[in-house]
C-alpha positions in Angstrom: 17.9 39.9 13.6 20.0 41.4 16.1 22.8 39.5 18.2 21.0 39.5 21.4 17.1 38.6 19.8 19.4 35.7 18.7 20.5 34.5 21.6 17.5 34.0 23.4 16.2 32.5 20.2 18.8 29.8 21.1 18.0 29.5 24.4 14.3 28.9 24.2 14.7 26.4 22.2 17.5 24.4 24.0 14.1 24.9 26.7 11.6 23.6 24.2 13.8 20.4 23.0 14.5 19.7 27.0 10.7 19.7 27.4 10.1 17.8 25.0 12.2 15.3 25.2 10.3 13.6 28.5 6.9 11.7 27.5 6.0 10.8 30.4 2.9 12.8 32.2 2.5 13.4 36.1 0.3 11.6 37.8 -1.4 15.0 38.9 -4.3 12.9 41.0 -2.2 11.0 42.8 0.1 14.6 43.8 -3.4 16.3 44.6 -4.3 13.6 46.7 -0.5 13.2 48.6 -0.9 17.0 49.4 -4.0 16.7 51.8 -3.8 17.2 55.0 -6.7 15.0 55.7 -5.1 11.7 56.6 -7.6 8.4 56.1 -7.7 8.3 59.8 -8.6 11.8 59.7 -11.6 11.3 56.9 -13.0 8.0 59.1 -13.0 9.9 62.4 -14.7 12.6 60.3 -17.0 10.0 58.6 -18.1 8.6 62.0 -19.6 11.7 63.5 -22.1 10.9 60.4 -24.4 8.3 62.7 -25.8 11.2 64.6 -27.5 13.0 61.0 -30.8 11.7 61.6 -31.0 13.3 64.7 -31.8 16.4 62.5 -34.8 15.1 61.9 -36.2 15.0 65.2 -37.1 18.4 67.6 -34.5 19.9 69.7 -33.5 17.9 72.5 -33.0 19.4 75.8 -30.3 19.4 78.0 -28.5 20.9 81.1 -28.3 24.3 80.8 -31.1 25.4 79.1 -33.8 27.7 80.4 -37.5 26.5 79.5 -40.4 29.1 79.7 -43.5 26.9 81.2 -46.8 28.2 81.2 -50.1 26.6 82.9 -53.2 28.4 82.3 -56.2 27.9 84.7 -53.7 27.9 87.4 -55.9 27.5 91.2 -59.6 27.5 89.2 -58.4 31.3 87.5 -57.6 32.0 84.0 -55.1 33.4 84.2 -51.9 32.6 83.0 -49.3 31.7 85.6 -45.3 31.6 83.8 -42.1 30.6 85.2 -38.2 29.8 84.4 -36.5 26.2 85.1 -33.0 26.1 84.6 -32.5 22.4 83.5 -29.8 21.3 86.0 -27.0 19.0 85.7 -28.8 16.1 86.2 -30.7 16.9 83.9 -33.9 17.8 85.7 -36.5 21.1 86.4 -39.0 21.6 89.4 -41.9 23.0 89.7 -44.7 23.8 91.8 -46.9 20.8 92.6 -45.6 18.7 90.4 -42.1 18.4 91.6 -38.5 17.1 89.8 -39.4 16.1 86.0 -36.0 14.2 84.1 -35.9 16.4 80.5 -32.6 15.9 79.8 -33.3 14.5 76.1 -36.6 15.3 75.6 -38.4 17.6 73.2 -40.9 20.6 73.9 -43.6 18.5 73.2 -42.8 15.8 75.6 -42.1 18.0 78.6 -45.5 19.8 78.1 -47.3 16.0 77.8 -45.0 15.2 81.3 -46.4 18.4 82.9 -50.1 17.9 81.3 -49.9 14.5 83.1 -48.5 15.3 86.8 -51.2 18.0 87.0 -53.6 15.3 86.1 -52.4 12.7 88.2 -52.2 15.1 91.8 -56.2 16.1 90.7 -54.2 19.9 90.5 -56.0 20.8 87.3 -58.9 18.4 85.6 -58.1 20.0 82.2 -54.4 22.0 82.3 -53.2 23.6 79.4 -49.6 24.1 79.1 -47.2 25.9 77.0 -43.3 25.1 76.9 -40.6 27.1 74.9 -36.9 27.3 75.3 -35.7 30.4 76.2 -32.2 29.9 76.1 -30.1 27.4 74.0 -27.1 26.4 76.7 -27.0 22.7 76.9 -24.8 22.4 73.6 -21.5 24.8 72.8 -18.9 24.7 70.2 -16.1 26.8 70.7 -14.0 28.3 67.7 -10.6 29.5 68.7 -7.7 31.0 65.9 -8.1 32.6 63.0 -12.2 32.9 62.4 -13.7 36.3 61.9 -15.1 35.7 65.2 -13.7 33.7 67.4 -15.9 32.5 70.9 -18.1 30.0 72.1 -21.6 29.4 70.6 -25.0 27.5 71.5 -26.0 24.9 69.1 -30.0 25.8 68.6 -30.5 22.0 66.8 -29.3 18.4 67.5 -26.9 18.3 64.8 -24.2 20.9 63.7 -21.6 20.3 61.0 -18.3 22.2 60.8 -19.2 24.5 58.6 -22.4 25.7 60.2 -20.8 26.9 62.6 -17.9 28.5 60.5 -20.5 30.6 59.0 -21.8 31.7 63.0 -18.3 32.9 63.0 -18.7 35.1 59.9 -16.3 32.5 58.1 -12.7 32.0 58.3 -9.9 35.3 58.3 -7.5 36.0 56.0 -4.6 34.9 58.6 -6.0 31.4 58.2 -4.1 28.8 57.4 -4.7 25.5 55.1 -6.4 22.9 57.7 -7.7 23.8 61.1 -8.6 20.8 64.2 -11.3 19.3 65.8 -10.8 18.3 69.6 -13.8 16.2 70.2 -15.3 16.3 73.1 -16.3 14.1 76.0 -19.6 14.2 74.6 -18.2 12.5 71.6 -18.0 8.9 73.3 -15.0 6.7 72.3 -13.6 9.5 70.3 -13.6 12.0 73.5 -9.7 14.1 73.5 -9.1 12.6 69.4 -8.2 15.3 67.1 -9.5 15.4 63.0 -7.1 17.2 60.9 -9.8 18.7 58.2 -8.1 20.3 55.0 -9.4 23.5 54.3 -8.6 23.0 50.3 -10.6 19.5 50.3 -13.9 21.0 52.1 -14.0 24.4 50.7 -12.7 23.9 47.3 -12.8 20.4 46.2 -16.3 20.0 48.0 -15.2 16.7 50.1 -18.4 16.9 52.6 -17.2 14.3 54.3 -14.7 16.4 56.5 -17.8 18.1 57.2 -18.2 17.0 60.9 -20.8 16.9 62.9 -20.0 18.4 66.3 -21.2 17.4 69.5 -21.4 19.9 72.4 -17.6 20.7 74.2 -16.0 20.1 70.8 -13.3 22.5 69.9 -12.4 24.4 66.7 -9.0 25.6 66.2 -7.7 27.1 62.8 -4.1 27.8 63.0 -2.3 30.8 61.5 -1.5 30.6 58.2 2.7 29.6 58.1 5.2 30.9 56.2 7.0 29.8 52.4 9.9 31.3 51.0 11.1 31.7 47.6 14.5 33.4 47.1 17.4 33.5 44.2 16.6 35.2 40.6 12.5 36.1 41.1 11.8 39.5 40.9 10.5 39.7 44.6 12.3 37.0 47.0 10.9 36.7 50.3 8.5 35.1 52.6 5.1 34.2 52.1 1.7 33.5 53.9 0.9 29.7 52.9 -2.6 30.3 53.0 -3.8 27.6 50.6 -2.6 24.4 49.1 0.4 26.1 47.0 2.7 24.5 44.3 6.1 25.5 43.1 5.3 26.9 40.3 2.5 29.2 42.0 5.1 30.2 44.2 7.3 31.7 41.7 4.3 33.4 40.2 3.9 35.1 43.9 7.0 35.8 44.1 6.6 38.0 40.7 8.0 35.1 38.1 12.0 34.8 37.3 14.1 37.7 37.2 14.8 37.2 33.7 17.5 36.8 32.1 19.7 35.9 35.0 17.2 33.3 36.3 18.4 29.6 35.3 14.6 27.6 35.1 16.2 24.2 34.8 18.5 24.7 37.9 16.1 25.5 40.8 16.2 24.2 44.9 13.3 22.7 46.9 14.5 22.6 50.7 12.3 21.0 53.4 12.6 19.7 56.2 14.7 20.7 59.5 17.2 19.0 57.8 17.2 21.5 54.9 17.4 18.5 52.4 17.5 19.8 48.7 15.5 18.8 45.8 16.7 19.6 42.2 13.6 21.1 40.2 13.4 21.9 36.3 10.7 24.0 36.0 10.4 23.2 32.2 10.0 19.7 33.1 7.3 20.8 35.7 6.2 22.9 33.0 5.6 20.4 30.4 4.2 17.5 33.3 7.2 15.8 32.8 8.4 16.3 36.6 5.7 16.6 39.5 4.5 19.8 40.4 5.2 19.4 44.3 2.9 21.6 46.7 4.5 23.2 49.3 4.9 22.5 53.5 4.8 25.2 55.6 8.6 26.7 56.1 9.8 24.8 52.6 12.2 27.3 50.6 12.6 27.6 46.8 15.8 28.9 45.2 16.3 30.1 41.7 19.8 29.9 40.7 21.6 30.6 37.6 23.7 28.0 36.2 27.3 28.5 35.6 27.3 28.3 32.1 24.5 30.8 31.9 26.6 33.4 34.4 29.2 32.8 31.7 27.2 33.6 28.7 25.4 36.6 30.5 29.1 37.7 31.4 30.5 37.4 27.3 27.3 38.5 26.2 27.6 41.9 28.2 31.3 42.1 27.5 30.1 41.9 23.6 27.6 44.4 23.7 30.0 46.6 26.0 32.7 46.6 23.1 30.0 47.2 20.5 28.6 50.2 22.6 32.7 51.5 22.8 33.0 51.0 19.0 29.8 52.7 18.2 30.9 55.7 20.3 34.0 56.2 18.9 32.5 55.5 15.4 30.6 58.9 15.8 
């Protein structure tokens, strides 16, 4: 075995023994769960919107905005058929010939046609009316998305209830700038919880399958995913520099980003976390993270990891090249 196969014989297992030596396991739940961005306020707010799910179960509900078709046939003792527009107003109201102001804000199709049916009735108009009612346009409820989304704008809700990710998908999904949570800004159609912001973590809803961040929205409600921010890793990894922090990240995926260590000047057991505007420093071992002996910590936007190389190991590296450089002389000279 040659000199230098020898010495990293030595040195991985000086890494092996330090691994082993710890017992004790990470709690690796408890980090997962310390790393959302969801808060518990954040999950009850997000629970809350749930009351209004039945709602899906009943017809669309109309509302200011919207543009209903309304036909009456047998319109003046003819048959034929006799069409108009109503803009549903603010108050919530349409008019019409004859029958005057009708209040549709919160009815269905079917009511508003019964509501005609009945006026016509009442003013001896028509003895038998028929009438047909359709929405022709869908603007009573909007969601605007806003940030990183495929397509970012303002849609109209076409059903009483909307979750988040409904209308992720009318935005073709989410970009590849996108961040790890995105916000949303209820609305003052959102009662008590009109100007409160949810913090919903991408990693919990997309990933993990937590469907309770999976809001339902209320018309004026406000999407925003921000930017993905920035990590750096830096020191003896084969390609420092800074990274997009687009998903729930842990130190040891950030040196595998960064290309792994830049071997064999890389010291694993002597390694910086910095976070914070304060730049505080955390010592990591990364065989201890390794082996579960240490926590694995996932990473906050702008945090920093540094690889360094001990000083005994810049030592060794130094008498270990000044070896083979004599060696090298000696075999020259030799021939």
């Amino acid at each position: 075995m040659s000199g230098k196969h020898l010495v990293w014989v030595l040195i991985c297992a000086v890494i092996t023994l330090a691994g082993c030596a710890s017992s004790q396991k990470v709690d690796l739940a408890a980090i997962r769960a310390a790393a959302s961005m969801s808060s518990e306020q954040d999950r009850q707010l997000a629970l809350s919107t749930f009351a209004r799910l039945p709602e899906g179960a009943i017809d669309y509900k109309i509302g200011p905005g919207d543009v209903l078709e309304i036909g009456v046939f047998q319109w003046e003792l003819s048959e034929e058929t006799k069409t108009l527009d109503a803009r549903v107003s603010e108050e919530g109201t349409v008019s019409l010939p004859l029958v005057g102001d009708l209040g549709v804000k919160g009815k269905t199709v079917r009511d508003v046609k019964v509501m005609i049916e009945k006026a016509l009735k009442a003013g001896e108009y028509i003895k038998a009316p028929r009438v047909s009612v359709v929405i022709k346009e869908f603007r009573s409820k909007r969601v605007s998305l806003v940030g990183a989304v495929k397509d970012p704008g303002t849609y109209t809700l076409r059903s009483n209830v909307t979750q988040l990710l409904d209308v992720l998908s009318l935005a073709g999904g989410l970009a590849e700038t996108a961040g790890q949570h995105l916000y949303v800004v209820r609305s003052r159609s959102a009662g008590e919880d009109v100007g409160k912001v949810i913090t919903i973590d991408l990693h919990d809803l997309l990933v993990a399958g937590r469907l309770e961040l999976n809001v339902v929205l209320s018309d004026g409600d406000v999407v925003s995913v921000p930017l993905a921010q920035k990590f750096f890793v830096y020191g003896y990894v084969r390609n420092p520099g800074a990274y997009d922090l687009k998903r729930r990240t842990t130190v040891l995926e950030s040196i595998a980003i960064a290309g792994g260590l830049d071997r064999p000047m890389a010291s694993p057991t002597y390694c910086i976390l910095r976070r914070g505007k304060d730049n505080s420093e955390m010592e990591l071992d990364l065989v201890e993270i390794a082996e579960g002996a240490e926590p694995d910590h996932y990473l906050l936007p702008n945090d920093t990891v540094e690889v360094r190389q001990t000083f005994l190991r810049k030592v060794g590296l130094m008498f270990w090249e000044g070896v083979r450089s004599v060696f090298h002389v000696g075999y020259t000279l030799n021939n």
